[in-house]
C-alpha positions as CSV (number, residue, x, y, z in Angstrom):
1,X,16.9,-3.1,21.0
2,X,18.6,-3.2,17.8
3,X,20.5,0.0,16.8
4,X,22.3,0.8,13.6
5,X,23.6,4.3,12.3
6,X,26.0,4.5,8.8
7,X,26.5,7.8,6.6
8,X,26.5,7.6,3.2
9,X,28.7,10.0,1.3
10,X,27.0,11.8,-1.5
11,X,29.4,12.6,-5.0
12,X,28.7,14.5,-8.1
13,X,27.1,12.6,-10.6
14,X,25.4,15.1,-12.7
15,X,27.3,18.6,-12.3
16,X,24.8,20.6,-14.5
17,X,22.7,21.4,-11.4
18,X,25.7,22.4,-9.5
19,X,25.8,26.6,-7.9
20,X,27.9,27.7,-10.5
21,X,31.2,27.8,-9.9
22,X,30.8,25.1,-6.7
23,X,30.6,21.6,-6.3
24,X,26.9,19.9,-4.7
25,X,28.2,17.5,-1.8
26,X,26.4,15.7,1.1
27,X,25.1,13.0,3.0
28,X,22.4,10.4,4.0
29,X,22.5,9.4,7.5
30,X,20.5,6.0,8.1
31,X,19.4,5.2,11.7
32,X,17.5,2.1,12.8
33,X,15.9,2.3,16.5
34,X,14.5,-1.3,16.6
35,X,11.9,-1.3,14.3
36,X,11.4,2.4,13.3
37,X,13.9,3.9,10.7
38,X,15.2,7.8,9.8
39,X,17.1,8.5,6.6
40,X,18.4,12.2,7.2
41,X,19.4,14.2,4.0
42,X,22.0,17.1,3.7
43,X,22.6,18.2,0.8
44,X,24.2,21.8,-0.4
45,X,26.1,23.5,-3.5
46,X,22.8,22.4,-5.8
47,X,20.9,25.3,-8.1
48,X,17.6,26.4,-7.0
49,X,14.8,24.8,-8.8
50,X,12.6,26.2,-12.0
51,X,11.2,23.7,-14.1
52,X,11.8,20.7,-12.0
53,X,12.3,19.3,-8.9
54,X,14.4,17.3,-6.6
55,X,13.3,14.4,-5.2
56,X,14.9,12.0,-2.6
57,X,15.4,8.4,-4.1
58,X,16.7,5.2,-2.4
59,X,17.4,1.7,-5.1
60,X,17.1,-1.9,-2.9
61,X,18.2,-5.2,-4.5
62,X,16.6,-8.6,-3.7
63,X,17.8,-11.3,-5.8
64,X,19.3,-8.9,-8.1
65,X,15.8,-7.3,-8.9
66,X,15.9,-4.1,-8.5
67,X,13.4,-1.3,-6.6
68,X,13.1,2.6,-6.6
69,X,12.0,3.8,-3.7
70,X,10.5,7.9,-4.4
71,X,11.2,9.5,-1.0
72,X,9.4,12.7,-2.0
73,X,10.4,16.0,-3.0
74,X,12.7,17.9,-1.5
75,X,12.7,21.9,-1.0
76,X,16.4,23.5,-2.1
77,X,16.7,27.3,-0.2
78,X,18.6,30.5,-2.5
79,X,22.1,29.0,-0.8
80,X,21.6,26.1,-2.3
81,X,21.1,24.1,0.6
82,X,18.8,21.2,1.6
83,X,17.6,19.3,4.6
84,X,15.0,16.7,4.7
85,X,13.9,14.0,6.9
86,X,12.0,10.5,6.2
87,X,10.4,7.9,8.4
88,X,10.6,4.3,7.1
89,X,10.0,0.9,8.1
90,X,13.5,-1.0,8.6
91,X,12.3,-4.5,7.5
92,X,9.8,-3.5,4.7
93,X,10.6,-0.1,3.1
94,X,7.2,1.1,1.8
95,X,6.0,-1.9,1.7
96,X,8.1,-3.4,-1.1
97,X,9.6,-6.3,1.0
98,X,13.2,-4.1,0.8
99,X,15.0,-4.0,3.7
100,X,18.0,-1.7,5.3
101,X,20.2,-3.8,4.5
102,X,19.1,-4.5,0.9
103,X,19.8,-0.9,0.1
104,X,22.3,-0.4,-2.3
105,X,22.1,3.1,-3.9
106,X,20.7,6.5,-2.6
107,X,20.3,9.4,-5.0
108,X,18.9,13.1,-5.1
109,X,16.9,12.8,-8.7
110,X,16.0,15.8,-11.1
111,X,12.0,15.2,-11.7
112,X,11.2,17.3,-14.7
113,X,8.3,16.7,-17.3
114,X,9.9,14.6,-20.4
115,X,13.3,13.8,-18.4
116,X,14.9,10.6,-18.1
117,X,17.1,9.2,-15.0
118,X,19.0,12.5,-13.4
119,X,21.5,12.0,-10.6
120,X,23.0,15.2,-9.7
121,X,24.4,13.2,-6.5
122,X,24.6,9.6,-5.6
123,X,25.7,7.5,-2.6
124,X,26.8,3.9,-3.9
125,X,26.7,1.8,-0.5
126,X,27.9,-1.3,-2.7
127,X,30.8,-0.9,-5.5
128,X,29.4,-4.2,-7.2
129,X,26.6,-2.1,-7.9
130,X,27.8,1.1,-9.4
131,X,26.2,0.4,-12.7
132,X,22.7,0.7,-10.8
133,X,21.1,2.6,-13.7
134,X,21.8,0.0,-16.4
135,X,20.6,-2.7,-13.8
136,X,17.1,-0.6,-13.6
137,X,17.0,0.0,-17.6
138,X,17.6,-3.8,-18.3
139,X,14.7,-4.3,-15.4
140,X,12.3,-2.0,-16.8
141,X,13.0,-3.8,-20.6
142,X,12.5,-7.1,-19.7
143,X,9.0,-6.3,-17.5
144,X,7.9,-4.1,-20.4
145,X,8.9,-6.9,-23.5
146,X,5.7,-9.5,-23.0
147,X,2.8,-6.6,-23.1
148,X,4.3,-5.8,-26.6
149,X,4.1,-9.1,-27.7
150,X,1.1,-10.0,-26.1
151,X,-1.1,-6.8,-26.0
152,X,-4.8,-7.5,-23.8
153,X,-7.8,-7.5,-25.6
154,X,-9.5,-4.1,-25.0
155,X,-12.9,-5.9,-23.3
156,X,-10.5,-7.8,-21.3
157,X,-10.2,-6.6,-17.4
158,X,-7.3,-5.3,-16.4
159,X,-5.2,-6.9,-13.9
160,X,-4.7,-5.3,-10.5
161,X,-1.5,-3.4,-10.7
162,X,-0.6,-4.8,-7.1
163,X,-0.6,-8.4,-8.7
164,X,2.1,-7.7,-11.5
165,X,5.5,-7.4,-11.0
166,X,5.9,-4.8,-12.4
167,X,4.1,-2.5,-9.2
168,X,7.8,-3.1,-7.7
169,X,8.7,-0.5,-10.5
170,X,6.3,2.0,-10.1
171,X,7.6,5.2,-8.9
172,X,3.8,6.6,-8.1
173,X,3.9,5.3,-4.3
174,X,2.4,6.0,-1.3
175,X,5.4,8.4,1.2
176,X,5.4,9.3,4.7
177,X,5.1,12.8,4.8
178,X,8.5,14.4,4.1
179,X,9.2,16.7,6.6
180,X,11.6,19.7,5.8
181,X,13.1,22.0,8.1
182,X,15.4,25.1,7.1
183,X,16.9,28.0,8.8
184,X,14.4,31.0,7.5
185,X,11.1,28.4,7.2
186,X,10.6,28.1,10.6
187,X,9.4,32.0,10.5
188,X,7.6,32.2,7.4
189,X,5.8,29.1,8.6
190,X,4.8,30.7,12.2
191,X,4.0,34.4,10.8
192,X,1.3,32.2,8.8
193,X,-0.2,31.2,12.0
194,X,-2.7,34.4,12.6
195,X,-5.3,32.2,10.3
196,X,-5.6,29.5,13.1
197,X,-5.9,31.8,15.7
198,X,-9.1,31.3,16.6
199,X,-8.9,27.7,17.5
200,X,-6.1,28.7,19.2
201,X,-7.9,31.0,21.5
202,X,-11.0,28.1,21.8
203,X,-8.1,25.5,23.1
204,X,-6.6,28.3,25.6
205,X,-10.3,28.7,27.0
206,X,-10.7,25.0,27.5
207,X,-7.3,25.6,29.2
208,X,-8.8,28.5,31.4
209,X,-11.1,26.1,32.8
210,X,-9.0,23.5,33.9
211,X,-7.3,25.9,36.1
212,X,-3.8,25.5,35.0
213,X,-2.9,29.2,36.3
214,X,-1.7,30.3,32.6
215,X,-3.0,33.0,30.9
216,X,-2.5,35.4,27.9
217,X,-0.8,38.7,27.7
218,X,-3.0,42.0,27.3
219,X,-2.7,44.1,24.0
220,X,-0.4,46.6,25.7
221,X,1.5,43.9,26.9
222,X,2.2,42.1,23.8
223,X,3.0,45.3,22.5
224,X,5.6,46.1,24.8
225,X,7.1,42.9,24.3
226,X,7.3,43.1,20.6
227,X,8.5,46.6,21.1
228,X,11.7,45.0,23.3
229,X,13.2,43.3,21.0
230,X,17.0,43.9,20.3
231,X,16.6,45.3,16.8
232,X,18.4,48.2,15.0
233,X,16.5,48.9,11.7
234,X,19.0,50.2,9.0
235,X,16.5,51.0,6.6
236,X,17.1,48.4,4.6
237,X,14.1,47.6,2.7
238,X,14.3,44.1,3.5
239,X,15.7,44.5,6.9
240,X,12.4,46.8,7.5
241,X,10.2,44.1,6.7
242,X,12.0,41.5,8.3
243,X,11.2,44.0,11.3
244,X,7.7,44.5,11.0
245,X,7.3,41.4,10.4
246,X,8.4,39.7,13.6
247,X,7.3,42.0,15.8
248,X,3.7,41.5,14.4
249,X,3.9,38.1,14.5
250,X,5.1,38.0,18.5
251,X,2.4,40.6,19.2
252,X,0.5,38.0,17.4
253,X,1.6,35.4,20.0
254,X,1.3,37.3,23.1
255,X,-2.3,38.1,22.6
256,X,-3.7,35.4,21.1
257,X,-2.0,32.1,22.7
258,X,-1.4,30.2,25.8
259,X,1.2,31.0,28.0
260,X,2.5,28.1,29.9
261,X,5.3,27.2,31.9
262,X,6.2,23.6,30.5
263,X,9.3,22.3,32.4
264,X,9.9,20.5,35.2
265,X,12.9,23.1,36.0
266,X,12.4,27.1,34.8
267,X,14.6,28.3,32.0
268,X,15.6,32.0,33.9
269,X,14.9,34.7,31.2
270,X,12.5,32.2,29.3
271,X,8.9,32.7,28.9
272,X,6.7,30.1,26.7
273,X,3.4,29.9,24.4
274,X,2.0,26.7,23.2
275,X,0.9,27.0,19.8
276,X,-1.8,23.9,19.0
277,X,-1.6,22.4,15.8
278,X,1.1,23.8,14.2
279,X,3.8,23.1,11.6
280,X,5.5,20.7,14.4
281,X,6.4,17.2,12.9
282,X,4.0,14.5,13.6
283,X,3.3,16.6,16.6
284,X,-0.6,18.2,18.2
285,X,1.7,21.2,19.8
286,X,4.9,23.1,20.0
287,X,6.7,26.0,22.3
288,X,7.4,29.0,21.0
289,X,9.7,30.9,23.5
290,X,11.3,34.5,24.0
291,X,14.4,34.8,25.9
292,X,15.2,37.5,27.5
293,X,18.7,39.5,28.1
294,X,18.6,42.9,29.8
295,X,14.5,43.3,29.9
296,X,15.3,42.5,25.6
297,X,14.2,40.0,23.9
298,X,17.7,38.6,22.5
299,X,16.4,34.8,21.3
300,X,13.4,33.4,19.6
301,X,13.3,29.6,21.0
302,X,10.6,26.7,19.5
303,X,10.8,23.9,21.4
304,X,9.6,20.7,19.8
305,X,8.0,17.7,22.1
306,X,10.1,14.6,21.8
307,X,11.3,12.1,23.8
308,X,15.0,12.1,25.4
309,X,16.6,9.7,22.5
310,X,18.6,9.6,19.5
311,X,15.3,9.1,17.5
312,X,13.0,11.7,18.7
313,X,16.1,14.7,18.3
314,X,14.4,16.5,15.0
315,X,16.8,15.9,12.2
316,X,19.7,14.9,14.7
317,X,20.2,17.7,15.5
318,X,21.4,19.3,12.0
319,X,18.4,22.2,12.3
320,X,19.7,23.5,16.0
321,X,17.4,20.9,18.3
322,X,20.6,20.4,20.2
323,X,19.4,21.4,23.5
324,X,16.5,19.0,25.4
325,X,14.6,19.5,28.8
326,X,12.0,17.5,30.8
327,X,9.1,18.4,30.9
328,X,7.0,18.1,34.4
329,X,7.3,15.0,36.4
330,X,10.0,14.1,34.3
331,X,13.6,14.0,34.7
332,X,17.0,14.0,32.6
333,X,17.0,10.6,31.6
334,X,16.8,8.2,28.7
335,X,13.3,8.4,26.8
336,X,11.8,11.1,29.2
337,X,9.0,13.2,27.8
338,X,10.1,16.7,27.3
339,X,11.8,19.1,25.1
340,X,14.4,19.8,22.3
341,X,14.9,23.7,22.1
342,X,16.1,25.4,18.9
343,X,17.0,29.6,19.5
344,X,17.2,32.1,16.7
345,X,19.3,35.3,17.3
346,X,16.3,37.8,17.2
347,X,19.1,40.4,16.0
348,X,20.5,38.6,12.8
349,X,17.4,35.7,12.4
350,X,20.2,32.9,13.1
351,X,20.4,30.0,14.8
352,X,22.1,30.4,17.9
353,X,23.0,27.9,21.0
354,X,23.2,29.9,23.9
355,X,23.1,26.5,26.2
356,X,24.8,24.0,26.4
357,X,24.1,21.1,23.9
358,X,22.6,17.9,25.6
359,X,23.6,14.6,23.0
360,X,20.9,12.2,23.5
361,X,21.7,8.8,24.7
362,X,21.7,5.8,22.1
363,X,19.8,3.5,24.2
364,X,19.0,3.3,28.1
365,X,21.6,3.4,30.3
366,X,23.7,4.7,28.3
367,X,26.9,6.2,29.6
């Protein structure tokens, strides 16, 4: 199986939508597993957002003709911070004919209403091509030059925009869904969850029947639980609600969701709920876990489905999925179904890695 992996360092191009007073840096990280490709962004130092965007943007060059590839947008948190993943076809990026290798430029891109080309950062994989953007003007000129001199009759049809050339300039494109993964969104995303509760609590019936020995915590259960966890509330107005609002949301959990026991070997101190349908990837399920120190709840664990490998690690590994386990019937082993754990200090809301770190293995066999 072919494998590649390359970093591509990002450098100030535009410094007007820098944190004031810092420098934006960061990378792209390509990875090619045979024929399935993963671009990973990190980006931080860049201003939050008001009246624009950023999007993720990737130039290719076959035979000196240039195409833009619109990765989607991508979300910036208050620190300034960004991490993004996107899925891609190695051998025909979007369908453009544009391969890995024809890749020449990546770019985070300002998209704001009456705005030309923006660059805050840029990667230039290429030096011969470091005057991309005038390569793309000239492009865009010469495909725009014969409709002035030859308008179309109005009765005439119009020609299917896959036909002309110039469809390898639009940016309006069809993207795999960008998937974007910070520190705090993981909470606000699950709190959200009460709304699907209900089909959660039809799939946990269909569960019930199968006999799988799970079950769900009582109210006074769930409430004890929420009630254990390893908070000191200042009285901090946001600190308070922070408080409130993750104990709801385990009480929440508890009483309303699956509890299952998911591994082939028992985390001690770890108990686990399958939540169906939730913000998890390309995924039907995830885990959400409580670990437990001294009868306290002292981490807050999601475990995402994926496969032992490089490829299936969510965002390598940049978000805390740094720890994996088997699942059932399977073992530690190269492309074995199970899971890739990410804890949150229930005290401080921060990512934590209470155990040990497991780097996936490149290919099989692998030593």
């Amino acid at each position: 199986m072919l494998f590649k992996r390359f970093f591509v360092v990002l450098k100030p191009d535009d410094r007007a939508y820098c944190v004031d007073g810092g420098e934006a840096d960061g990378f792209f990280k390509f990875e090619r597993f045979g024929n399935r490709g993963r671009v990973t962004i990190y980006v931080t130092g860049l201003r939050q957002p008001v009246d624009f965007s950023y999007r993720g943007m990737l130039v290719g060059f076959k035979d000196n003709i240039p195409s833009v590839i619109d990765m989607g947008d991508l979300k910036v948190d208050d620190m300034g911070r960004c991490i993004s993943q996107w899925i891609f076809d190695p051998d025909d990026i979007e369908g453009k004919g544009i391969g890995l290798n024809d890749l020449k430029v990546c770019a985070i891109a300002v998209d704001r209403l009456g705005g030309g080309l923006i660059t805050p950062l840029v990667g230039i994989m290429d030096d011969s091509y470091r005057n991309w953007k005038e390569m793309i003007a000239t492009e865009e000129s010469e495909l725009s030059q014969p409709e002035q001199e030859n308008p179309e009759v109005e009765d005439s049809p119009p020609k299917p925009l896959e036909d002309t050339q110039e469809a390898e300039e639009t940016v309006e494109k069809e993207t795999m869904e960008e998937e974007t993964l910070e520190e705090k969104e993981i909470e606000e995303k699950t709190i959200e969850e009460k709304a699907e509760e209900d089909e959660a609590q039809e799939s946990d019936k269909d569960e019930k029947e199968k006999g799988e020995g799970d079950h769900h915590a009582d109210t006074g259960e769930a409430k004890n639980i929420a009630e254990s966890l390893e908070l000191k509330d200042t009285g901090a107005p946001e600190e308070s609600q922070y408080i409130r609002s993750l104990k709801e949301y385990i009480s929440n959990i508890i009483s309303h969701l699956q509890e299952v026991q998911p591994f082939e070997e028992s985390l001690d101190g770890y108990r686990w709920w399958k939540v169906e349908n939730g913000y998890a990837f390309d995924k039907d399920h995830y885990l959400m876990g409580l670990a437990f120190q001294d009868n306290k709840v002292k981490y807050i664990v999601y475990a995402m489905p994926g496969k032992f490998n490089a490829f299936d690690q969510p965002y390598g590994g940049l978000t805390g999925f740094v720890c994996w386990r088997p699942a059932k019937g399977q073992r530690m082993e190269y492309d074995a179904d199970g899971y890739w754990l990410m804890h949150i200090d229930a005290l401080t809301g921060q990512i934590a890695v209470p155990l040990k770190p497991t780097p996936p293995p490149l290919f099989r066999d692998y030593d």
